[in-house]
C-alpha positions as CSV (number, residue, x, y, z in Angstrom):
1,X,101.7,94.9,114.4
2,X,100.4,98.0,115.6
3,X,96.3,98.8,115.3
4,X,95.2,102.5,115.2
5,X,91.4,100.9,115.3
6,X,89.4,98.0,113.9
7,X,86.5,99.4,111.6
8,X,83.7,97.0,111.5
9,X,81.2,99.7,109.6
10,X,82.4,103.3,108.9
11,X,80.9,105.5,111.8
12,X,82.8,109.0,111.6
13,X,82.9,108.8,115.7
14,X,84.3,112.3,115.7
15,X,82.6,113.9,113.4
16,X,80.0,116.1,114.7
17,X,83.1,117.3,117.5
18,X,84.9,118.5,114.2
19,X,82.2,121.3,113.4
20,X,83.5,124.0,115.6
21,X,82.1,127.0,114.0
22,X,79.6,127.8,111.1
23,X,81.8,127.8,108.6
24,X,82.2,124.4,106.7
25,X,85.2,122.3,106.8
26,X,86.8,122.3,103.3
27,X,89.0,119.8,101.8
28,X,91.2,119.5,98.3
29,X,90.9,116.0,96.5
30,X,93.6,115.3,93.5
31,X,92.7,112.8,91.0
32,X,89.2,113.3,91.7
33,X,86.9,112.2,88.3
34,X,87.4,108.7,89.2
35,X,88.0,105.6,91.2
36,X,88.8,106.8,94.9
37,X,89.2,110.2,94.2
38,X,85.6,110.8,92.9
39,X,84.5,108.4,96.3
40,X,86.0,111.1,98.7
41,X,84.4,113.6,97.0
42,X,81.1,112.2,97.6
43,X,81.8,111.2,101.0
44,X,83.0,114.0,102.2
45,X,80.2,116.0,100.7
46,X,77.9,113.8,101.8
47,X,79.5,115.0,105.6
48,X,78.8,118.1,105.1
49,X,82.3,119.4,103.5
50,X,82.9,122.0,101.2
51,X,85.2,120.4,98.3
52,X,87.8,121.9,95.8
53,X,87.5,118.6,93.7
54,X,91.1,118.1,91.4
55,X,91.7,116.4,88.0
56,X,93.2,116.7,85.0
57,X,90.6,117.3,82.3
58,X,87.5,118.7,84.1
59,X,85.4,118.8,80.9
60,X,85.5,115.1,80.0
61,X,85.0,114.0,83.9
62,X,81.4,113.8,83.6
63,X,80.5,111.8,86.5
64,X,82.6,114.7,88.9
65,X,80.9,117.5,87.0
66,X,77.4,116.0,87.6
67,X,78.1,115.7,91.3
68,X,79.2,119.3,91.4
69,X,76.1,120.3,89.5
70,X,74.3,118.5,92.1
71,X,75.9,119.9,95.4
72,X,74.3,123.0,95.8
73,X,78.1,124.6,95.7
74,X,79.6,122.3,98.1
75,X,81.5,121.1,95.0
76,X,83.9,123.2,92.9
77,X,86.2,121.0,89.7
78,X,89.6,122.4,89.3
79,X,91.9,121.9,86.4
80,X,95.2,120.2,88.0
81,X,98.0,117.9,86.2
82,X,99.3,117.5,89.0
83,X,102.9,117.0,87.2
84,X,102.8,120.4,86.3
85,X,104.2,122.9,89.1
86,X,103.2,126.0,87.1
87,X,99.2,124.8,87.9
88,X,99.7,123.5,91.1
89,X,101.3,127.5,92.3
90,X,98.3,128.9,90.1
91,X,95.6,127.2,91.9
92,X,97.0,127.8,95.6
93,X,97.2,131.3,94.3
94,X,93.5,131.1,93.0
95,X,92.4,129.6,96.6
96,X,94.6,131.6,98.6
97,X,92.9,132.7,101.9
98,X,90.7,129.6,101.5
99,X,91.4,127.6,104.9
100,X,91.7,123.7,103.4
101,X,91.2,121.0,106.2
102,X,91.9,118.4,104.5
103,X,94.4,117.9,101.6
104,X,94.1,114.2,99.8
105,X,96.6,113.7,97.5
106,X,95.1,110.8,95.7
107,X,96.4,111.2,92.0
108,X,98.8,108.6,91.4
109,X,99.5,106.3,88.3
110,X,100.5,102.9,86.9
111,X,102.1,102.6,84.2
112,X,101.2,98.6,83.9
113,X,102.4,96.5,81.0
114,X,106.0,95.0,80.2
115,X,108.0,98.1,81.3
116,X,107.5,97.5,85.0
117,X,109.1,93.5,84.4
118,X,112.6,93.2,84.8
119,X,114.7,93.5,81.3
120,X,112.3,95.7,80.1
121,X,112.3,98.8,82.5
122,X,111.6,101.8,80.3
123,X,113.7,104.7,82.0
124,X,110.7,107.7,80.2
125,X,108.0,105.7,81.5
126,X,110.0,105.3,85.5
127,X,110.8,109.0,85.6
128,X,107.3,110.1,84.2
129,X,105.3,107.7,87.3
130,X,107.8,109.2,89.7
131,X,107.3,112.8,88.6
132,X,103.0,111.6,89.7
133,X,103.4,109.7,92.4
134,X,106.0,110.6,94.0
135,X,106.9,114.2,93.7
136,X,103.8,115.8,93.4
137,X,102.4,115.0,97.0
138,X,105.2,116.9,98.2
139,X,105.1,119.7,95.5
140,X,101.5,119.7,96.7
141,X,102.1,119.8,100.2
142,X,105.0,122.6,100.2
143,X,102.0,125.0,97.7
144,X,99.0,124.2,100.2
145,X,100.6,124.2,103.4
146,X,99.5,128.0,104.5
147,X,96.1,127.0,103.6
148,X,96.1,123.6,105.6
149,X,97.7,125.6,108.5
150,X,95.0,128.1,108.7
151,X,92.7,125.4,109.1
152,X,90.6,123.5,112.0
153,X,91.9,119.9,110.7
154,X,95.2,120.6,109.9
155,X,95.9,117.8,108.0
156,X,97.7,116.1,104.9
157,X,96.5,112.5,103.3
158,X,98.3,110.7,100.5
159,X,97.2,107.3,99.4
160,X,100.1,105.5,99.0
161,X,100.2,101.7,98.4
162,X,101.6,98.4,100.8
163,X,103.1,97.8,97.2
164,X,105.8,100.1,98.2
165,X,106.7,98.1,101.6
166,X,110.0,96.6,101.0
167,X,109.0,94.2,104.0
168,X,105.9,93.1,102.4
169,X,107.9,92.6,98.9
170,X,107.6,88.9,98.1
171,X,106.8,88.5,94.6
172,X,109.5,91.1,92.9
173,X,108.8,92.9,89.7
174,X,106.7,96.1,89.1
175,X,110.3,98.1,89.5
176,X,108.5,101.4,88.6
177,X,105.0,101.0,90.7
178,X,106.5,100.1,94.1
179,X,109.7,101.8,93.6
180,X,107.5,105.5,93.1
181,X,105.3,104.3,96.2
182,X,108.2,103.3,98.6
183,X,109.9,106.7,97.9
184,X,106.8,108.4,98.8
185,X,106.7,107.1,101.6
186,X,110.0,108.1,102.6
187,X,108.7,111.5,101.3
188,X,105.6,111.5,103.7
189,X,107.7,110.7,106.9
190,X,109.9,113.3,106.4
191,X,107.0,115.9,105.5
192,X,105.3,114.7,108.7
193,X,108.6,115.9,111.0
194,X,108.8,118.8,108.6
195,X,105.3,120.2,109.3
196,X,104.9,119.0,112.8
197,X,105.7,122.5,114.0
198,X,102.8,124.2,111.8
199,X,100.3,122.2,113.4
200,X,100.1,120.1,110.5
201,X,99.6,116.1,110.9
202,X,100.3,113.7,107.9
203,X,98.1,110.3,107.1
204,X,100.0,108.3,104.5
205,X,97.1,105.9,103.7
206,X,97.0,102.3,101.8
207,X,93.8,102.3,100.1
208,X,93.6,98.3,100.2
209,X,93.0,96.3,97.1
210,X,90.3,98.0,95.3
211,X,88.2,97.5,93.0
212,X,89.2,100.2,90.3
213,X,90.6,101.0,86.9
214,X,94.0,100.5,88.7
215,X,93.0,97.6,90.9
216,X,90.8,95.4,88.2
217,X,87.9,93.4,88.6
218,X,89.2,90.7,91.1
219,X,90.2,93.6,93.6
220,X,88.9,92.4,97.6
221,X,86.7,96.0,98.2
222,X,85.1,98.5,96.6
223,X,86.1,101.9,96.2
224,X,83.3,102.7,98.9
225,X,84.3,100.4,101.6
226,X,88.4,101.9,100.8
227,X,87.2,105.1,101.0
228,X,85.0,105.1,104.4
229,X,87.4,103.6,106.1
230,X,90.3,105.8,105.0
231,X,88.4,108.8,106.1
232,X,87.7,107.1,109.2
233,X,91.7,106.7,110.0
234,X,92.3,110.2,108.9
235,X,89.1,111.7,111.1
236,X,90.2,110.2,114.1
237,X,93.8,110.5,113.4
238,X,96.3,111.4,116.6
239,X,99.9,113.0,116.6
240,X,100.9,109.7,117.3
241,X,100.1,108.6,114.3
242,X,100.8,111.3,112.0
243,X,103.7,110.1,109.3
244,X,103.0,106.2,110.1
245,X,102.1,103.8,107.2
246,X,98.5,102.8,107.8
247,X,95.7,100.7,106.1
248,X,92.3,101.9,105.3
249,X,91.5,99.5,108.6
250,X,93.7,101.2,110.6
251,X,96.4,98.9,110.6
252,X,100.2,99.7,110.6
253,X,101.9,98.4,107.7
254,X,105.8,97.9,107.9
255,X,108.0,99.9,105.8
């Protein structure tokens, strides 16, 4: 198996090489009130980034708004469904000229229960978790790719999950989870060749088991540890590994 690098403690080695000019970097985080989305946010913040922080219902995300309160403007809250095309074109209009960095397409759902076992696949449910998690990174991708291109970073990260490795499938079940987050997969290798010639590199990211609302209570890391060592992989990322399928510890995960 192939090891991008082993992180022991988040560092950021780069880092300080990726200030090149006064100007803050700036990244866009979907799905950001809660859970991971709401950790990048404040890690990246913490670094020094300006953020354009993403969710659905800004004015019940109390935890978000209290950071941005807090920033000193690093932090702007966006409304974004991010199902909804007509927002996602109406914000990259509303930041167009604004050079993003870093986009993080984090937003992604479950939709848990007895639809995802087998005899009980509910066909609404299937096409609404695909509509999140898997066509929306690239709907996202195809609006903010000017702005990513104009940028110092140049790059797109979706969190994707090692529940949608077909190699790694030995349990079965959860049809509609790991059949959303293999197809986004698929979805981020192509956008990796796609974009290649704007400059543009692609991290498609497995956040670990985390302890969140989606992970549960028994989950092996905290959204913390997930977090710093995602930004970690995608600060020191190469063109050699742009579009491969990599844990939050840098390792490659097969398809």
């Amino acid at each position: 198996m192939k090891m991008l690098l082993i992180l022991k403690a988040p560092m950021f080695t780069n880092y300080e090489n990726l200030q090149m000019s006064d100007k803050p970097l700036q990244a866009l985080v979907t799905g950001a009130n809660r859970g991971l989305g709401l950790q990048f946010v404040k890690q990246l913040s913490a670094l020094g980034w300006r953020v354009f922080a993403c969710c659905r219902n800004p004015q019940h995300a109390d935890k978000l708004s209290d950071l941005a309160q807090a920033s000193n403007g690093k932090i702007s809250v966006h409304t974004l469904a991010v199902e909804d095309g007509a927002q996602i074109q109406q914000l990259a209009k509303q930041l167009q000229g604004q050079a993003i960095d870093l986009l993080i397409n984090n937003a992604g759902m479950y939709s848990g229960g007895v639809s995802e076992r087998f005899g009980h696949t509910s066909t609404p449910d299937w096409l609404h978790v695909f509509q999140v998690n898997t066509i929306a990174p690239l709907k996202m991708a195809e609006a903010f790719a000017e702005h990513v291109a104009q940028s110092q970073q140049k790059t797109i990260a979706t969190v994707t999950s090692k529940m949608g490795s077909i190699a790694d499938n030995t349990s079965g079940g959860v049809y509609i989870y790991r059949s959303t987050k293999a197809a986004l997969n698929m979805v981020m290798k192509s956008l990796a060749l796609d974009v290649e010639a704007s400059g543009i590199k692609v991290a498609l990211l497995h956040p670990g088991w985390v302890k969140t609302d989606m992970g549960g209570p028994n989950a092996l890391i905290t959204p913390q540890q997930s977090v710093a060592g995602m930004l970690e992989v995608i600060l020191n990322l190469g063109w050699q590994d742009s579009g491969r399928f990599l844990a939050y510890d840098g390792t490659e995960i097969e398809w």
